[in-house]
C-alpha positions in Angstrom: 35.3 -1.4 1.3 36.2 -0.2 -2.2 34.3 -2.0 -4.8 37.3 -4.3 -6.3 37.7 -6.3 -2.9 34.4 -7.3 -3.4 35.1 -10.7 -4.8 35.4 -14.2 -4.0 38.5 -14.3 -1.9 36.8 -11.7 0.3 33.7 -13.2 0.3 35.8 -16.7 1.4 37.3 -14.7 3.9 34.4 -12.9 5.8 32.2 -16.4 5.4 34.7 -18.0 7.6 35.3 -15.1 10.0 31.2 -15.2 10.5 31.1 -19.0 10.5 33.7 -18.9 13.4 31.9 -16.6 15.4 28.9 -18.6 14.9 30.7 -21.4 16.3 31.7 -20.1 19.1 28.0 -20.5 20.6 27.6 -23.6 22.0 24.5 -24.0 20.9 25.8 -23.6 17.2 25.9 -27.2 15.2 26.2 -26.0 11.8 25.7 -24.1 8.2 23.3 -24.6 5.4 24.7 -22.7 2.5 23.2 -23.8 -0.9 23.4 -27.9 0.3 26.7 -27.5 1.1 27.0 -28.1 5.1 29.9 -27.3 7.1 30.0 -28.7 11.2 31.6 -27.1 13.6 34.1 -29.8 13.9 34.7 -29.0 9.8 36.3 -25.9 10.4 39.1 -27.6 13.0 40.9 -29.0 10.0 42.0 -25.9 8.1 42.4 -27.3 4.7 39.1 -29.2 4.7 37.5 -26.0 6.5 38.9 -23.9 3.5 37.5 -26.0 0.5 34.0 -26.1 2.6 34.2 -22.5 2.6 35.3 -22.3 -0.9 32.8 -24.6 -2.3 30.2 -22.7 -0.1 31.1 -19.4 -1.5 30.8 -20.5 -5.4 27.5 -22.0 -4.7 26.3 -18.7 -3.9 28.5 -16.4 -5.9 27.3 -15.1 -9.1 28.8 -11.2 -9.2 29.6 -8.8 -6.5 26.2 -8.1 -5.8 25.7 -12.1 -4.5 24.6 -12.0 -1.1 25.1 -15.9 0.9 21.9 -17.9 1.4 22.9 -18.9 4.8 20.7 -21.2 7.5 22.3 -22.0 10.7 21.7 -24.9 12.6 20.4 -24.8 16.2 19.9 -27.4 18.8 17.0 -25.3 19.4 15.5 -22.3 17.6 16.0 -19.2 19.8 12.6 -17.1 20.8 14.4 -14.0 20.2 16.1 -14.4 16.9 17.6 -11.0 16.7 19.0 -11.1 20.5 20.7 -14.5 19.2 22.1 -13.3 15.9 23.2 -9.7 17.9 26.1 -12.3 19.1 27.0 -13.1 16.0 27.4 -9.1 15.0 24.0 -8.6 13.7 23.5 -5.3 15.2 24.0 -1.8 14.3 27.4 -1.7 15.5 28.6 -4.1 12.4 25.8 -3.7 10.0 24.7 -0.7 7.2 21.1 -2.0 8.3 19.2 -5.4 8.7 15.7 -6.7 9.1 13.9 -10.0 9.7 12.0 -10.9 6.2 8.1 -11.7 7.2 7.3 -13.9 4.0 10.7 -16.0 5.2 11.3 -15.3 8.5 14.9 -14.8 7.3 17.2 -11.9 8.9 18.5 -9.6 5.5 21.5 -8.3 6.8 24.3 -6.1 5.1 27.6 -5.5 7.0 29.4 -2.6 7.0 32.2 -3.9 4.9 29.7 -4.7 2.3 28.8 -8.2 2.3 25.0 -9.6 2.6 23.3 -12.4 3.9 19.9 -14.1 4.3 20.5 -15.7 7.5 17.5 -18.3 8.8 17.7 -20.0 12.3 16.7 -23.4 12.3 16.2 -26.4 14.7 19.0 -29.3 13.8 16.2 -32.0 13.4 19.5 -34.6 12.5 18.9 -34.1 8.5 19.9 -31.8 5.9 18.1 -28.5 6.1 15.9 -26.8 3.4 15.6 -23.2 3.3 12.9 -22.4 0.6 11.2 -19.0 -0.3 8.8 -19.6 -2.4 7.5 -16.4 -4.2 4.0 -18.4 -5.6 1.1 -17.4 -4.4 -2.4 -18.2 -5.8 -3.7 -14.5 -5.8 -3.2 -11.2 -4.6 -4.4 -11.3 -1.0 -7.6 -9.7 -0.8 -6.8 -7.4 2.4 -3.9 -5.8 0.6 -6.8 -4.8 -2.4 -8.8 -3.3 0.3 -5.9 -1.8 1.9 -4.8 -0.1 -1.2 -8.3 1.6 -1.8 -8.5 2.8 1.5 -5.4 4.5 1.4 -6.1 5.7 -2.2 -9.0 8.1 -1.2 -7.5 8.5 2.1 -4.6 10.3 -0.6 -7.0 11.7 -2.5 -8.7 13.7 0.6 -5.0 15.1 1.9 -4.8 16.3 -1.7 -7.8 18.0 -2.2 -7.2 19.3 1.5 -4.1 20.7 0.3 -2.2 18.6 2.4 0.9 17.6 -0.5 3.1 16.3 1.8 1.3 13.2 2.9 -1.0 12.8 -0.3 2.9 12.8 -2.0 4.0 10.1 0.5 0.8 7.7 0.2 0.9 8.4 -3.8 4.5 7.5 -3.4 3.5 4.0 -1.3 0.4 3.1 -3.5 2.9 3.5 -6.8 5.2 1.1 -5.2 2.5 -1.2 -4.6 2.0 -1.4 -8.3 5.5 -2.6 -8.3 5.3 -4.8 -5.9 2.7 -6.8 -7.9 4.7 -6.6 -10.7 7.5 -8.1 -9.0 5.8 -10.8 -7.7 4.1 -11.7 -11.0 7.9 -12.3 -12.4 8.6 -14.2 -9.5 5.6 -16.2 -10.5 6.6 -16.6 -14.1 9.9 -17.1 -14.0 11.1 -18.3 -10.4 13.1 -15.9 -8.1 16.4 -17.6 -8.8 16.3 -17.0 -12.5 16.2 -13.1 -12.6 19.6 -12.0 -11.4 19.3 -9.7 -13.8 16.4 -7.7 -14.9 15.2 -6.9 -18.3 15.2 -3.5 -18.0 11.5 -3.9 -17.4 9.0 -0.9 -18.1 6.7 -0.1 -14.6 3.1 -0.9 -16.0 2.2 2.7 -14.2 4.4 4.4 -16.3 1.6 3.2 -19.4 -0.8 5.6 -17.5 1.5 9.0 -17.2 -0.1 11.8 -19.1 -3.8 10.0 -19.1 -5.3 11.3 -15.6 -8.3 13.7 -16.8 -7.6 16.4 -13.3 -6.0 19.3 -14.2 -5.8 22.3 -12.1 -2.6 24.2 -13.7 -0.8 24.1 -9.8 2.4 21.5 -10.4 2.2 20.1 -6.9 -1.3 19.2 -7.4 -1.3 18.0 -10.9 1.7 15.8 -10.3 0.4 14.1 -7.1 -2.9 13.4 -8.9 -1.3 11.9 -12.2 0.3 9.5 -9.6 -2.6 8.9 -7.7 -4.3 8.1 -11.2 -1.4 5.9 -12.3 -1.7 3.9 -9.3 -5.4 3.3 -9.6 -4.9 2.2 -13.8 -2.1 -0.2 -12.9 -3.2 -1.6 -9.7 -6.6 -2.7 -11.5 -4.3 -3.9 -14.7 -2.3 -6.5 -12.5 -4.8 -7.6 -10.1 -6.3 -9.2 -13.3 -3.3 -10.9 -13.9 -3.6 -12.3 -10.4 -7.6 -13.1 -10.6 -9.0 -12.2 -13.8 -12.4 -12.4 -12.7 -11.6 -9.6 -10.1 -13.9 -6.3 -10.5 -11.7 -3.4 -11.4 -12.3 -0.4 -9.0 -10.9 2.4 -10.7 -14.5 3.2 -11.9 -16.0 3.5 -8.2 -12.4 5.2 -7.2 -12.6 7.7 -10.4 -17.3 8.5 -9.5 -16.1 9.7 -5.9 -12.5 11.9 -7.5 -15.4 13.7 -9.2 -17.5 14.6 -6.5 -14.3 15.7 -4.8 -13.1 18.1 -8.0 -17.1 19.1 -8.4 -16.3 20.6 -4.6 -13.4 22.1 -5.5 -14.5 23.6 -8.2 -17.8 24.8 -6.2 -15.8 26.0 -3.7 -13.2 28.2 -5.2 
């Protein structure tokens, strides 16, 4: 779909064409979009189906990036959620790609035409339905810090065994972990609904480039070991923003880097 039919008539358009397949399943009741709700016996009037869809649509629609904030209303909440929304043309037949969220439980879904959704199942209890992802959380879980250690040194040893590929791809992963935390601290400061836009914001690892104190003169090595160092600096600089009384462990991380580059060196 080219880019300019990626607007609110089309939007109107392929909301109704997935709310009428969605009501085609008997056990289907209805659509949460943004507190507006429209029943399956909504969409038999057309011109009161239309302004449901309409109003539905503007709720949501801020630019043609919007996705649709979408719950659908169950008589009961299927045990296979992706078998139940394949009927619905959740599948790889109609989509560019999907997944279920684990913080939300939501399916992410973008069809091939271009439009997204975050889709959530949900029992019809006989009340309006709340669909709330909250971003707050009162710290950075503490198995994610010890996870991201591990696989720091766990980098660190591919590297020094002269293995680039993976020490690239876990440098890669613990630099986007950096950015995950800064993400969520926004979240926390802000609210996800209020970013639609970013601020062209600067990654906190990108303070670190040029600082790490291993240099060997090979470019594969030095650049996976600036990242690796980049990683370790920032991850310790927003944990504290999380907890401040957490112990930074870029000191323990940076004793055992030097035992590794002593060996090097000893060994060459």
């Amino acid at each position: 779909m080219r880019m300019e039919n990626v607007n609110r008539q089309a939007a109107a358009s392929h909301l109704r064409m997935l709310a009428e397949r969605i009501f085609r399943l008997p056990d289907a009741l209805g659509l949460e979009i943004r507190q507006v709700t429209i029943r399956r016996e909504d969409l038999s009037d057309p011109a009161a189906g239309e302004r449901l869809i309409a109003r539905a649509v503007d709720a949501c629609w801020h630019d043609a990036y919007s996705d649709i904030d979408m719950t659908v209303l169950l008589r009961e909440r299927p045990h296979d959620p992706l078998a139940w929304l394949s009927c619905i043309g959740v599948d790889e037949a109609h989509c560019l790609g999907f997944f279920v969220a684990q913080d939300s439980g939501a399916c992410r879904v973008v069809f091939r035409d271009g439009f997204r959704y975050d889709i959530s199942l949900a029992e019809d209890t006989g009340h309006q339905a709340k669909t709330v992802v909250s971003p707050e959380k009162p710290c950075w879980p503490r198995e994610a810090v010890n996870r991201f250690w591990f696989v720091q040194v766990q980098a660190l040893g591919k590297l020094y065994r002269q293995d680039y590929l993976i020490a690239r791809h876990l440098a890669h992963m613990q630099l986007n972990e950096t950015l995950v935390q800064q993400m969520v601290l926004r979240d926390l400061r802000l609210g996800t609904n209020h970013h639609r836009y970013g601020a062209k914001e600067e990654a906190v690892y990108q303070r670190y480039a040029g600082m790490c104190p291993v240099r060997t003169g090979e470019a594969a090595f030095d650049e996976i070991a600036e990242a690796l160092y980049c990683a370790a600096r920032a991850y310790d600089e927003l944990l504290a923003a999380f907890d401040p009384e957490a112990e930074p462990r870029t000191p323990d991380f940076w004793n055992l880097w030097q035992r590794y580059e002593q060996h090097r060196q000893g060994s060459r």
